[in-house]
Rosetta silent file (secondary structure, phi, psi, omega in degrees, C-alpha in Angstrom):
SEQUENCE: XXXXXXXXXXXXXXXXXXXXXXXXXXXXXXXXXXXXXXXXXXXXXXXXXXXXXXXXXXXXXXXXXXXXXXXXXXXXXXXXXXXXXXXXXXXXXXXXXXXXXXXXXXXXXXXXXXXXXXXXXXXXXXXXXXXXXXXXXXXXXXXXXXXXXXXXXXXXXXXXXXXXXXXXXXXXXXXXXXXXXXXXXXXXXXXXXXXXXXXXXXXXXXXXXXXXXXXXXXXXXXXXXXXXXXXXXXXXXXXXXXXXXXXXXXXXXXXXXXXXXXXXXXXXXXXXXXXXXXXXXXXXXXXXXXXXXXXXXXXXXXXXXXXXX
SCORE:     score description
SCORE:     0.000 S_00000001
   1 L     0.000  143.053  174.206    0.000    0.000    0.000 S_00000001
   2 E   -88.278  133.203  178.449    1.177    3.710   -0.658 S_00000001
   3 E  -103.767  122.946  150.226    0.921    5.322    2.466 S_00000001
   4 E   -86.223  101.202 -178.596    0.182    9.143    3.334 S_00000001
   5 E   -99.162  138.590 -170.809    1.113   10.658    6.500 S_00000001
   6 E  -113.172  119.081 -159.790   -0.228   13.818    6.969 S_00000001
   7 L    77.919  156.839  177.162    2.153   15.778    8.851 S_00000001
   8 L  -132.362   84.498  171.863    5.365   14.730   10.802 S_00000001
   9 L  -115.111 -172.264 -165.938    4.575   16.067   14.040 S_00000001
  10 L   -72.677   -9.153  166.925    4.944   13.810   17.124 S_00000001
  11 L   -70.598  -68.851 -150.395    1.825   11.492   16.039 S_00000001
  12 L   -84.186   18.996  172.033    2.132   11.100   12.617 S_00000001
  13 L   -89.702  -71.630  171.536    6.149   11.739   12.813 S_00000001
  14 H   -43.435  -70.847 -160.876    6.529    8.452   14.937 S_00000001
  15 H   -69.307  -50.255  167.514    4.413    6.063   13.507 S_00000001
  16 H   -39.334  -55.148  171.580    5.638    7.294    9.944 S_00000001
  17 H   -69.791  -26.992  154.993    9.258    6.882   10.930 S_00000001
  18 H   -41.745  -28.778 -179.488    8.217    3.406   12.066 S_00000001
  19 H  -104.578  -24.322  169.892    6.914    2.259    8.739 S_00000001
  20 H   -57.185  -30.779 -174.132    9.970    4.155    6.572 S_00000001
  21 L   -72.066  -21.450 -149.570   12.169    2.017    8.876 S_00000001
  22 L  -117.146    3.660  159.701   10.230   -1.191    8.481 S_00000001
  23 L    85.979   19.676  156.013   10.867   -0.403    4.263 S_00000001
  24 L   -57.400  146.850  146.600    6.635    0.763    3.919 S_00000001
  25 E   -64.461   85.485 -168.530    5.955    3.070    0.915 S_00000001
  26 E  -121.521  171.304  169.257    5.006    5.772    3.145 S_00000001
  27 E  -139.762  138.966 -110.113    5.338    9.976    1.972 S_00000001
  28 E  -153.970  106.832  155.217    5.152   12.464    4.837 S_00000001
  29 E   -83.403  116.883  175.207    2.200   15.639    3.117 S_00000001
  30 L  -149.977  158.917 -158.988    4.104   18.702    5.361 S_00000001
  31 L   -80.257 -166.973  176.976    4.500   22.235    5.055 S_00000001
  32 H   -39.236  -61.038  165.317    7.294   24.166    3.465 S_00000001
  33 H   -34.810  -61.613  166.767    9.175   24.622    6.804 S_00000001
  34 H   -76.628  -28.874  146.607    9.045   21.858    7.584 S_00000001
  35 H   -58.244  -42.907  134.691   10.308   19.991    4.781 S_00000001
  36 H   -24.929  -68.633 -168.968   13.417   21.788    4.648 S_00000001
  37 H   -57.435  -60.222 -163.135   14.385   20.672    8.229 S_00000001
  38 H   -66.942  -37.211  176.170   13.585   17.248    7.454 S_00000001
  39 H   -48.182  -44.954  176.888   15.411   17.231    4.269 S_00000001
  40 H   -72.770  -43.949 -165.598   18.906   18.578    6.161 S_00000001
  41 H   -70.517  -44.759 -143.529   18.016   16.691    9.313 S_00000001
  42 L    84.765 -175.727  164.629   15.870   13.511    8.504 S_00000001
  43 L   -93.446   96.464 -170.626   13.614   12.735   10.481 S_00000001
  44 L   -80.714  128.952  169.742   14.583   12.114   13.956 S_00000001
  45 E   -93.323  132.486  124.053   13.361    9.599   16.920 S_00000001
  46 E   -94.893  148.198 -175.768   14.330    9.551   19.958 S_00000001
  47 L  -169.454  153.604 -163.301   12.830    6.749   22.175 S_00000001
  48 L   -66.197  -28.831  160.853   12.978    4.494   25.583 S_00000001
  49 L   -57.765   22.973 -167.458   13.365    1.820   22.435 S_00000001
  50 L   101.944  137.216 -172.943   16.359    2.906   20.909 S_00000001
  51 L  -105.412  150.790  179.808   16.686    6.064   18.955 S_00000001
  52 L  -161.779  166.336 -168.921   16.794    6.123   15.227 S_00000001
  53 L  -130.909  179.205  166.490   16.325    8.387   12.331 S_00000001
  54 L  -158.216  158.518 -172.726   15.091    7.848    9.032 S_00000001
  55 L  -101.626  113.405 -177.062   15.338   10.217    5.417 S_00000001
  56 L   -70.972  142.865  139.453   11.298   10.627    4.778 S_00000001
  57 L   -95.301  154.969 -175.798    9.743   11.419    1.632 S_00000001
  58 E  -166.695  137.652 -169.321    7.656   14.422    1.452 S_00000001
  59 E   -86.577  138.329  151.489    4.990   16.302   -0.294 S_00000001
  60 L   -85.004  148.446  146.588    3.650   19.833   -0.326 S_00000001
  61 H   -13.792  -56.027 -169.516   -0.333   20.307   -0.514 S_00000001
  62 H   -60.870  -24.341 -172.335    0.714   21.767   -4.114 S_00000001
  63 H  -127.937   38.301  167.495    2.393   19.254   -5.618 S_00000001
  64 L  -107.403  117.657  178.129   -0.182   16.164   -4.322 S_00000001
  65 L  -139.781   31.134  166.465   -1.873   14.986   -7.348 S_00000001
  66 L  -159.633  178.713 -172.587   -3.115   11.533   -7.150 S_00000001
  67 L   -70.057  148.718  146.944   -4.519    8.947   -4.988 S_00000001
  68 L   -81.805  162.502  161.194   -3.071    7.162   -2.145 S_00000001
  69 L   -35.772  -71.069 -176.149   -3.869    3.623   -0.456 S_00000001
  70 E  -114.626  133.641 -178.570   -3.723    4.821    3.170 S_00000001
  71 E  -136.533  127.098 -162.483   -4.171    8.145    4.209 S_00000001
  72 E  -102.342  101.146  179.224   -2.934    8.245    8.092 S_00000001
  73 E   -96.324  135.329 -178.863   -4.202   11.646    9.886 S_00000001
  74 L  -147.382   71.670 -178.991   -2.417   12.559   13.215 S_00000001
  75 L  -117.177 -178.376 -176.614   -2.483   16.259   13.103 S_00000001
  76 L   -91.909  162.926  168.154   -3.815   18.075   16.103 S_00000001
  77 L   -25.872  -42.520  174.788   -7.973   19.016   15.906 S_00000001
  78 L   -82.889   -1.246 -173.017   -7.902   22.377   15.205 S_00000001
  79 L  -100.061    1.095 -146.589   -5.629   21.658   12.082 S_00000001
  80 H   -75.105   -8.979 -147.782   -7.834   18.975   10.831 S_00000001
  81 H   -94.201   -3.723 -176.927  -10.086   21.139    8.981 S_00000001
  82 H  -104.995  -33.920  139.338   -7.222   22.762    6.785 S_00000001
  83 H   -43.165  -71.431  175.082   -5.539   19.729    6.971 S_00000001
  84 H   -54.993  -22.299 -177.542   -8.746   17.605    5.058 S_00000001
  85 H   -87.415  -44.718  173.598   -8.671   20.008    2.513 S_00000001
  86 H   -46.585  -68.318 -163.358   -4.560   19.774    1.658 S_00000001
  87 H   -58.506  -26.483  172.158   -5.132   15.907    1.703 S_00000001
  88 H   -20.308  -93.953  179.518   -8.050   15.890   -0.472 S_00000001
  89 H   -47.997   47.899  155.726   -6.545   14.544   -3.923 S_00000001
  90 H   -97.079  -26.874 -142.112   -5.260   12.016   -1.858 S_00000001
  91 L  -119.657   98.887 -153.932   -8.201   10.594   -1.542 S_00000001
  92 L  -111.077  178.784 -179.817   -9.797    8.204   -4.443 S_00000001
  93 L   -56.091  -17.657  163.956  -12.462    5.433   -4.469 S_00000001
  94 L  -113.677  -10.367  164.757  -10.635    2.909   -2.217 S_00000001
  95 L   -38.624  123.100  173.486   -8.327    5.161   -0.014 S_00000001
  96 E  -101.616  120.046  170.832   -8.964    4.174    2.985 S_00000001
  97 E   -61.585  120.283  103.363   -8.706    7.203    5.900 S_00000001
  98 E  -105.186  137.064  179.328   -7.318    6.739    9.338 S_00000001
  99 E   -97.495  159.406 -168.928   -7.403    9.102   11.604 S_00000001
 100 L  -130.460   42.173 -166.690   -5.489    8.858   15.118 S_00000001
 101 L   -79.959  166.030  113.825   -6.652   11.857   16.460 S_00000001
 102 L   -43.067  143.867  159.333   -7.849   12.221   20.110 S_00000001
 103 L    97.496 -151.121 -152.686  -11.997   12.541   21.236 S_00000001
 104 L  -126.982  -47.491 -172.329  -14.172   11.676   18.739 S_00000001
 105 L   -61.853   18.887  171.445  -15.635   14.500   16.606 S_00000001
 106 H  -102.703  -13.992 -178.240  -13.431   14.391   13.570 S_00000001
 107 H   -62.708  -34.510  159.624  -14.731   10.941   12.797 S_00000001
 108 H   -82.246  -38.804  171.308  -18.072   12.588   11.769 S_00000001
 109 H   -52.414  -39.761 -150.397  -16.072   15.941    9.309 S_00000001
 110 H   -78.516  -23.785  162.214  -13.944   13.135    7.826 S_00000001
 111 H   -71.725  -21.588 -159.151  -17.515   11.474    6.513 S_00000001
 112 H   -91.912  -56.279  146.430  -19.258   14.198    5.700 S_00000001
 113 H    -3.240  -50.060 -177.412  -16.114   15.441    3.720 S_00000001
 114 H  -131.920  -10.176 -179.336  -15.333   12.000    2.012 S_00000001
 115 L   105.914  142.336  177.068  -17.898    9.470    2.772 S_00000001
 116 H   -63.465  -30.834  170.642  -18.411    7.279    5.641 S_00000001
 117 H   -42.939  -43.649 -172.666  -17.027    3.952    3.550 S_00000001
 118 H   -80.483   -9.514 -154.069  -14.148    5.645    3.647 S_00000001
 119 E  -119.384   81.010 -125.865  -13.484    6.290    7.079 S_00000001
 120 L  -102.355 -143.482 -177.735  -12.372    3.875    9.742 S_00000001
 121 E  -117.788  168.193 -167.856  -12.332    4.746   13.685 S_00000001
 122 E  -166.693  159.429  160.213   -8.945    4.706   15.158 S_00000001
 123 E  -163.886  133.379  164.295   -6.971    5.860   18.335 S_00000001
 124 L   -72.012   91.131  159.089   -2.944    6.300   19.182 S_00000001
 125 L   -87.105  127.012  176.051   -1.919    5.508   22.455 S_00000001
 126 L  -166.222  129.150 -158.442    1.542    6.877   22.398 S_00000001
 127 L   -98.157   92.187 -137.963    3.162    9.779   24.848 S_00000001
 128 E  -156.398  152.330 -174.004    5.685   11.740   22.284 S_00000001
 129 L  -128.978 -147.778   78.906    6.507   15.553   21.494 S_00000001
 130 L   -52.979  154.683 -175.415    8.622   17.551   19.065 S_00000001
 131 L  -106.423 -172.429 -175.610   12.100   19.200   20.693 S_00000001
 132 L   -97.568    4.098  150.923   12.698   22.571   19.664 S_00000001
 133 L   -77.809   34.563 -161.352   15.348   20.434   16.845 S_00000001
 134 L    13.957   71.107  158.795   11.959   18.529   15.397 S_00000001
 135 L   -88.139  144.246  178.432   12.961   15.578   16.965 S_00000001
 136 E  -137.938  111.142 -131.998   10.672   13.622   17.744 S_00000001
 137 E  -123.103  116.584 -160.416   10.924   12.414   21.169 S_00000001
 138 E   -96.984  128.733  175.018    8.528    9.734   23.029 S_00000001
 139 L   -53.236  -31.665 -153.448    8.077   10.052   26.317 S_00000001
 140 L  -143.675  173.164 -168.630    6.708    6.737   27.894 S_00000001
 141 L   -96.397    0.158  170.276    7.137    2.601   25.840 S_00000001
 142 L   -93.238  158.204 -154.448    3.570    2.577   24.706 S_00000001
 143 L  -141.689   55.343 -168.446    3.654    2.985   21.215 S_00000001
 144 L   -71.792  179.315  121.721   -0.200    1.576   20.217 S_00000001
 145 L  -144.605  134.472 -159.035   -2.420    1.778   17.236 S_00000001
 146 E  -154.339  117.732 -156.632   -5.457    0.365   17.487 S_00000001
 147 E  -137.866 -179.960  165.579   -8.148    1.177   14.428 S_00000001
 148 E   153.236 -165.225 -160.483  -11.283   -0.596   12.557 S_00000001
 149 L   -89.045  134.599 -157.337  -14.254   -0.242   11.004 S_00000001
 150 L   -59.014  -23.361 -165.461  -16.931    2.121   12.839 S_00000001
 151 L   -87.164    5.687  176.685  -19.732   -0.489   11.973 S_00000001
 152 L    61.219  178.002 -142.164  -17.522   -2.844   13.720 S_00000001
 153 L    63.985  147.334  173.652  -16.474   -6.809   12.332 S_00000001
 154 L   -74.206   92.905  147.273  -12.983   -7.562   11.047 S_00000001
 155 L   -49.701  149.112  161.539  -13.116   -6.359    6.770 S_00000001
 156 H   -32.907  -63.865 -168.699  -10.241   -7.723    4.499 S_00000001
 157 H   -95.789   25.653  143.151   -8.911   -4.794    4.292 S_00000001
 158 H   -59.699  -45.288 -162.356   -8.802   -4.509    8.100 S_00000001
 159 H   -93.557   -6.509  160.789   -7.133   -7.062    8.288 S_00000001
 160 H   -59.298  -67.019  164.339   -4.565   -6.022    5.460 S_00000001
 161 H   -71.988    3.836  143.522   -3.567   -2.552    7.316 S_00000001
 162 H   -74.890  -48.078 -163.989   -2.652   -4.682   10.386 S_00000001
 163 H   -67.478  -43.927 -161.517   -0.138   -6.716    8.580 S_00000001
 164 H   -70.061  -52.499  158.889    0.646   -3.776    6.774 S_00000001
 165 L   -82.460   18.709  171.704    1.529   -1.476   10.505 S_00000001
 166 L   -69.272  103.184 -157.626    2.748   -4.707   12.277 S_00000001
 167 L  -168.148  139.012 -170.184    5.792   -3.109   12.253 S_00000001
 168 L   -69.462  111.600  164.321    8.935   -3.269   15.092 S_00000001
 169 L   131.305  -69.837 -159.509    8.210    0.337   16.903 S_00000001
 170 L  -113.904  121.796  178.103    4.237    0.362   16.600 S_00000001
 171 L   -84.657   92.735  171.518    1.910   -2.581   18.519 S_00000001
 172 L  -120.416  169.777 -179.306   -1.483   -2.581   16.568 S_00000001
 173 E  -145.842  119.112  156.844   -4.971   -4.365   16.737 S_00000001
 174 E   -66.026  161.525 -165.449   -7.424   -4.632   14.592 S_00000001
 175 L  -143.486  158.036  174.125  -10.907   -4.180   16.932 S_00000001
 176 L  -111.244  -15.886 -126.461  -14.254   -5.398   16.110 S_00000001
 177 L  -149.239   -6.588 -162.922  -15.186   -2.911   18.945 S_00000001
 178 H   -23.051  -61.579 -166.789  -13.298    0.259   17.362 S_00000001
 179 H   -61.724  -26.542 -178.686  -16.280    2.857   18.894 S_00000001
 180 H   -85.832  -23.178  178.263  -16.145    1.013   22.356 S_00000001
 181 H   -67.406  -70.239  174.574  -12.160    1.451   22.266 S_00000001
 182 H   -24.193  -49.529  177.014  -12.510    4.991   21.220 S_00000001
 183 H   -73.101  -18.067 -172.973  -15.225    6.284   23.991 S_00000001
 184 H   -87.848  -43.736  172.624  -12.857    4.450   26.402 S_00000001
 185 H   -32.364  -47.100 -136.219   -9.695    6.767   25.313 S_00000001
 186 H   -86.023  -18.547  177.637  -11.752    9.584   24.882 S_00000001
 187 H   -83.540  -44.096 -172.992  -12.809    9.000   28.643 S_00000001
 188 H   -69.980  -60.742 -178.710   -9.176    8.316   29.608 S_00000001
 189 H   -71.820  -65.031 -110.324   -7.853   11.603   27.970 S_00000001
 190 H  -104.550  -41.880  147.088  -10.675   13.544   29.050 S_00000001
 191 H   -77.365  -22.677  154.235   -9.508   12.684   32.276 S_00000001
 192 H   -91.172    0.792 -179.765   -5.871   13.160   32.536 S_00000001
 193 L   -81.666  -45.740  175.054   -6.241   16.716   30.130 S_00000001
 194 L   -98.947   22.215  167.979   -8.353   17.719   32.657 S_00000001
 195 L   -89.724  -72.698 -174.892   -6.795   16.731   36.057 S_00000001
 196 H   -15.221  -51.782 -154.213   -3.382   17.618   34.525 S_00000001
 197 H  -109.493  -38.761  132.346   -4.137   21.221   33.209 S_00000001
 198 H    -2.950  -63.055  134.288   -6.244   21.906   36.072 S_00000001
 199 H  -111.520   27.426  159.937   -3.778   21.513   38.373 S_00000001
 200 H    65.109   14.756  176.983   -1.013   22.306   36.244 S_00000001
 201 L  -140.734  158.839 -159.861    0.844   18.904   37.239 S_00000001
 202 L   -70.168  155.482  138.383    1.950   15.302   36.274 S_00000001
 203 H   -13.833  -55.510  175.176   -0.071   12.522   37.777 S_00000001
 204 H   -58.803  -55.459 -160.253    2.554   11.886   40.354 S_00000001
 205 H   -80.723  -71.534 -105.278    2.746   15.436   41.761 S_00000001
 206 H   -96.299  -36.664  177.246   -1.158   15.381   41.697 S_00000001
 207 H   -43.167  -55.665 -179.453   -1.133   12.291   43.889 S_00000001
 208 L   -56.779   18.935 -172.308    1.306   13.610   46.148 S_00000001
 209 L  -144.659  142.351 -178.424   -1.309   16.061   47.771 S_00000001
 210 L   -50.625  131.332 -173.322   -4.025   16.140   50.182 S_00000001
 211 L    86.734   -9.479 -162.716   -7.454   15.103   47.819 S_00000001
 212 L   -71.981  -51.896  178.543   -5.278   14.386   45.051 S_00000001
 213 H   -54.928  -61.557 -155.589   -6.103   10.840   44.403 S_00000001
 214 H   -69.451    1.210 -169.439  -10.266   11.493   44.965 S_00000001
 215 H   -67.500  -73.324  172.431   -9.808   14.504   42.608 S_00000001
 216 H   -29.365  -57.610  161.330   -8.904   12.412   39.657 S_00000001
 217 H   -69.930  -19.079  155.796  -11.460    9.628   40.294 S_00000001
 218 H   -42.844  -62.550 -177.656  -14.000   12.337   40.630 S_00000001
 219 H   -65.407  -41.186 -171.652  -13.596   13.494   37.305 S_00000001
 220 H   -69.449   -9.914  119.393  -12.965   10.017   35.973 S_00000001
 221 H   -23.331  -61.425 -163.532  -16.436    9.309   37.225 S_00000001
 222 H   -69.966  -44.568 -164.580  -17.815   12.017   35.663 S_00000001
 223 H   -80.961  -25.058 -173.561  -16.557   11.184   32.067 S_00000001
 224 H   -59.972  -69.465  174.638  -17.476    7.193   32.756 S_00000001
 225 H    -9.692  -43.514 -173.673  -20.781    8.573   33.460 S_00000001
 226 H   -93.674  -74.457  175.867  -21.350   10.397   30.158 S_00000001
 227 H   -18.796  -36.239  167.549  -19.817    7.528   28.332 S_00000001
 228 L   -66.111  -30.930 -151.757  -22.230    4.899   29.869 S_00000001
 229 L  -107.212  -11.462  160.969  -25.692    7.073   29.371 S_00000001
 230 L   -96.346   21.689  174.382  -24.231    7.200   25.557 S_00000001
 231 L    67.459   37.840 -179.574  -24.465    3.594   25.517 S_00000001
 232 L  -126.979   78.735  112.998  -20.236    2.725   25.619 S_00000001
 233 L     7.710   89.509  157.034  -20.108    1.441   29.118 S_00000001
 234 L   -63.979  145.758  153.564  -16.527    1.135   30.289 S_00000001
 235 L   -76.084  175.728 -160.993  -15.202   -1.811   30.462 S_00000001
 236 H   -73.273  -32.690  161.614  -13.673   -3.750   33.626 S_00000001
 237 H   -33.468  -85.155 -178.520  -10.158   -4.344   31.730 S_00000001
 238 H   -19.045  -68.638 -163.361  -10.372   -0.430   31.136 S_00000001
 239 H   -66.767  -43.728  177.774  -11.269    0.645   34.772 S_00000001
 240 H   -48.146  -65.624  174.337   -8.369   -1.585   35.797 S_00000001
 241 H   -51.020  -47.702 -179.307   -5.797   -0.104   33.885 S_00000001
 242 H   -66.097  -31.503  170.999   -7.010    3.382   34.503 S_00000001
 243 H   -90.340   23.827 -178.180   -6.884    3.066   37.690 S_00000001
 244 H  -102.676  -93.902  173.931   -3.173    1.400   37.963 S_00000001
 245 H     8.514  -63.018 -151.542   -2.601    4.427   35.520 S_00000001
 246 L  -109.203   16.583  159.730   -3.973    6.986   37.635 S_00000001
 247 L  -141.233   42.226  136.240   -2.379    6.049   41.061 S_00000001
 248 L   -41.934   92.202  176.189    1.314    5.353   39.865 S_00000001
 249 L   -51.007  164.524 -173.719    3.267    7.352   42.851 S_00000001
 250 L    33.451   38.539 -178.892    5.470    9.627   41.107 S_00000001
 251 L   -68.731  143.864  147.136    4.168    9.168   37.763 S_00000001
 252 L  -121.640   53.984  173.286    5.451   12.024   35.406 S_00000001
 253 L  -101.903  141.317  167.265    2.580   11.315   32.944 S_00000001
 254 L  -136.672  173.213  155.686    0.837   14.356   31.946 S_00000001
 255 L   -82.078 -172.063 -164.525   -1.313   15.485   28.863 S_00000001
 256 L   -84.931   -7.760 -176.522   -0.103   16.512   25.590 S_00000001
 257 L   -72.405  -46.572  153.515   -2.403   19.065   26.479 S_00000001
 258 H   -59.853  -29.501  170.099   -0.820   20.833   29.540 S_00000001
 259 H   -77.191    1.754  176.258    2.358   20.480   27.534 S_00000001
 260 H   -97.484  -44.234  162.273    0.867   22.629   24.740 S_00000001
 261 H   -69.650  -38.882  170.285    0.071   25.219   27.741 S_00000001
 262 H   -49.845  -48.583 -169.641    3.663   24.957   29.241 S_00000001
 263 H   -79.737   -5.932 -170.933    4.940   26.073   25.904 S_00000001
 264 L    73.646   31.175  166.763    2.062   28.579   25.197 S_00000001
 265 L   -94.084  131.354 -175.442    0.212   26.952   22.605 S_00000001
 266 L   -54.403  144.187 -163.994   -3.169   26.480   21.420 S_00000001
 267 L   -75.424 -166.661   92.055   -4.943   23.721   22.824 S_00000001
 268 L   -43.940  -33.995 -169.569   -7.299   20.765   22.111 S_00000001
 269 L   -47.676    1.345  151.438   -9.575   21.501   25.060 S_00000001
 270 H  -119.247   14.415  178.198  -12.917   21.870   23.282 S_00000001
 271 H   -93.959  -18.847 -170.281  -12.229   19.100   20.608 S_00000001
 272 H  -114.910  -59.059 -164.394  -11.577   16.792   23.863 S_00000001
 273 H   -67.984  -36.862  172.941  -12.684   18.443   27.303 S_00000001
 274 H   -49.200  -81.080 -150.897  -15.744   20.976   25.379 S_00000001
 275 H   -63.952  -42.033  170.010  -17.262   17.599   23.438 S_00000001
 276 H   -43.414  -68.166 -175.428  -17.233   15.614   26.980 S_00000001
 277 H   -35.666  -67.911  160.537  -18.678   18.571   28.374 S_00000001
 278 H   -61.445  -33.588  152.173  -21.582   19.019   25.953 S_00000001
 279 H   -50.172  -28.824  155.794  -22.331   15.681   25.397 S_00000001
 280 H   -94.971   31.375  168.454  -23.077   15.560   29.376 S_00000001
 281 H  -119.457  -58.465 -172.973  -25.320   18.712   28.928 S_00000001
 282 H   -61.032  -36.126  178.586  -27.434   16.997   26.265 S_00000001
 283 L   -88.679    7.299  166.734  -28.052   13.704   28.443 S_00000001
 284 L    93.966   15.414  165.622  -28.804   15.612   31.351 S_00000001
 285 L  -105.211  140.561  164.616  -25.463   14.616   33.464 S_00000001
 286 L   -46.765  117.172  164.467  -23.680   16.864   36.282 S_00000001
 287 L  -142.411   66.772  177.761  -20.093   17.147   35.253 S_00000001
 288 H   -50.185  -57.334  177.230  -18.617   20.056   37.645 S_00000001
 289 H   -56.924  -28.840  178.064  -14.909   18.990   37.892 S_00000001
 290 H   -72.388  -23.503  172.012  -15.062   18.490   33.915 S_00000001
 291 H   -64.216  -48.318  175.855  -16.793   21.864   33.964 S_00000001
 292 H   -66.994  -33.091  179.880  -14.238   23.456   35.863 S_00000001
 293 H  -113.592  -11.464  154.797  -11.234   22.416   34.073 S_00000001
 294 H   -58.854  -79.800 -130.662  -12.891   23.508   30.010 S_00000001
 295 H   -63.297  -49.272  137.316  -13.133   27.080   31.875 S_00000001
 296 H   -10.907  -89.653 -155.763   -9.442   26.518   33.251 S_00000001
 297 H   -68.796  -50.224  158.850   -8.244   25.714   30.061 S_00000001
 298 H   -31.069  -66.295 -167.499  -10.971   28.094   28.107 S_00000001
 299 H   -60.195   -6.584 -171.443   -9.797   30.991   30.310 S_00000001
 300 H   -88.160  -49.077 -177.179   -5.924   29.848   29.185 S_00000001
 301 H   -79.988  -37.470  155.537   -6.926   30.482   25.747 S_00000001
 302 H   -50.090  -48.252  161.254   -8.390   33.714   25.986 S_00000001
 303 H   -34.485  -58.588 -179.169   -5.161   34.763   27.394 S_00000001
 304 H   -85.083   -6.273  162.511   -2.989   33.559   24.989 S_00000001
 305 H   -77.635  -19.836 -172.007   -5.194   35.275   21.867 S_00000001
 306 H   -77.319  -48.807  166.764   -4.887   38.347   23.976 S_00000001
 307 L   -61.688  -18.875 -170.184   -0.867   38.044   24.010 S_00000001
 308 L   -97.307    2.377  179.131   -0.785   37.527   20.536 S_00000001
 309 L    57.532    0.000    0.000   -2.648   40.747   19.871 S_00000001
């Protein structure tokens, strides 16, 4: 399969140098800037697996002019909508999309944009940044992908892009369950973006404090809560892990989100923490602490449009 990665940022920069490494036909669509760096640099890893680099190919928006196989979106939310439009002629009667975005609400633009056939569900766990060299440097050993079809059963060519991202560096599964994986991320992220940036600390540090511990499962209530009444029940596997997860002493896991607020960057927080939020305003559930940490993060972002003139 010819492979598209759309951007080389720390999603689709990782998993991309994972399949250039593994000898996939993959092409990196990136801007101007960035192409230049990678062209002098390569494209740089660093990781608790070994560090490695690889020389990418890559496209501008300008010069993409036919279809691909696979078209692999890992940009952040707010780009996607500028982003679907670059990628377009990419996109032909069997291109199959995934995106590896966090929440959920790009899964409906990318149908109404290309058709639902086209589109599968998908989610990255993997904890990974850019340096200020665009390096691209993973934090923590999970390195997931874990995608299928929204109407759920294993398709052919499900089972084709797993062999095809089976790949030393990225651990995928195909799911029959794709929507039930998703609502459990999107519950999992909803909850460390908003402990994290809330109180402006790692897991560990949050732990470390009187209240710290019920704080977290408060909120992590609250998002189970909306998830359940929208008929994705977590499951008990899930609740296990998250809670191993979320009372690691000393943990330095945080989100990617509070690290986009250390550096003074625009957020995610209404594509992940907003869409929680509203979605427990339409069924009629109380979600204060989740309330409390959009306006926290909301109130971050007014700031920083304010500095910016």
């Amino acid at each position: 399969m010819r492979v598209l990665v759309i951007g080389a940022g720390a999603l689709g920069g990782y998993y991309g140098a994972c399949l250039v490494r593994a000898g996939r036909d993959v092409t990196f669509l990136v801007r101007e800037t960035r192409a230049e760096q990678l062209r002098q640099n390569g494209l740089r890893v660093v990781s608790p697996h070994g560090d490695f680099a690889v020389q990418p190919n890559t496209l501008l928006a300008s010069d993409l002019k036919e279809p691909f196989d696979l078209v692999l979106v890992g940009v952040k939310a707010y780009s996607l909508d500028d982003a679907m439009s670059q990628f377009a002629p990419a996109v032909g009667t069997s291109t199959m999309i995934l995106p590896i975005l966090n929440g959920l609400k790009h899964v409906d633009a990318l149908a109404t944009r290309f058709g639902a056939a086209r589109v599968l569900g998908g989610l990255a766990n993997v904890s990974a940044g850019l340096d200020a060299d665009g390096r691209v440097v993973q934090f923590m050993a999970n390195q997931t992908i874990i995608f299928g079809e929204i109407e759920g059963a294993l398709s052919e060519r499900a089972l084709a892009l797993e062999m095809l991202l089976g790949v030393p560096g990225i651990d995928v599964r195909a799911s029959e369950a794709i929507m039930q994986d998703m609502w459990e991320k999107f519950v999992q992220l909803s909850t460390l973006a908003g402990i994290t940036c809330l109180m402006r600390a790692s897991i560990g540090d949050i732990l470390a404090v009187p209240n710290g511990e019920q704080s977290i499962f408060r909120l992590f209530a609250e998002c189970c809560a909306v998830a359940t009444a929208s008929g994705y029940e977590p499951r008990a596997p899930f609740i296990e892990f998250d809670r191993k997860l979320f009372t690691t002493l000393d943990s330095p896991l945080k989100a990617s989100m509070l690290r986009d607020i250390e550096r003074g960057s625009v957020t995610e927080s209404e594509h992940i923490l907003g869409d929680m939020a509203n979605r427990a305003r339409r069924l009629g559930i109380e979600t204060p602490l989740l309330d409390l940490a959009r306006a926290h993060v909301a109130a971050y972002e007014v700031g920083r449009r304010r500095a910016a003139g």
